[in-house]
C-alpha positions, 0 to 999 in steps of 0.5 A: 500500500502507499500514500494516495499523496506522495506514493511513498509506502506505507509502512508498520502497523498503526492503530489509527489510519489517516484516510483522506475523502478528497484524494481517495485513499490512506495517506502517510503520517508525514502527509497526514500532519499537512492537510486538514483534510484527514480522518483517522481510523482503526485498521477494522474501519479500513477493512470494513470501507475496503470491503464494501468496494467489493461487497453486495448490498445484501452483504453490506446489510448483514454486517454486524458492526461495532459501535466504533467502527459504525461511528468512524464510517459515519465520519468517513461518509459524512466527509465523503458527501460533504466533499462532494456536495461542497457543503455539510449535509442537513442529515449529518447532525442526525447521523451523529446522534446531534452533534457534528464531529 
C-alpha cells in the first residue's frame, strides 16, 4: 500500500489510519500532519470501507458492526458527501446522534 499523496509506502502497523475523502485513499503520517483534510481510523474501519468496494448490498446489510467502527464510517461518509456536495449535509447532525464531529 502507499500514500494516495506522495506514493511513498506505507509502512508498520498503526492503530489509527489517516484516510483522506478528497484524494481517495490512506495517506502517510508525514502527509497526514499537512492537510486538514484527514480522518483517522482503526485498521477494522479500513477493512470494513475496503470491503464494501467489493461487497453486495445484501452483504453490506448483514454486517454486524461495532459501535466504533459504525461511528468512524459515519465520519468517513459524512466527509465523503460533504466533499462532494461542497457543503455539510442537513442529515449529518442526525447521523451523529446531534452533534457534528
Amino acid at each position: 500500500d502507499r500514500c494516495v499523496l506522495c506514493e511513498k509506502p506505507l509502512t508498520g502497523s498503526p492503530t489509527r489510519i489517516a484516510v483522506s475523502v478528497t484524494s481517495g485513499g490512506v495517506v502517510c503520517s508525514a502527509c497526514a500532519a499537512s492537510t486538514s483534510e484527514v480522518t483517522e481510523v482503526s485498521p477494522g474501519t479500513l477493512k470494513v470501507l475496503t470491503a464494501l468496494g467489493g461487497t453486495s448490498p445484501n452483504v453490506v446489510a448483514r454486517m454486524r458492526l461495532s459501535g466504533r467502527i459504525q461511528g468512524e464510517l459515519r465520519r468517513v461518509l459524512t466527509r465523503a458527501c460533504t466533499h462532494l456536495l461542497g457543503r455539510v449535509p442537513k442529515m449529518a447532525r442526525f447521523l451523529h446522534g446531534g452533534r457534528l464531529e
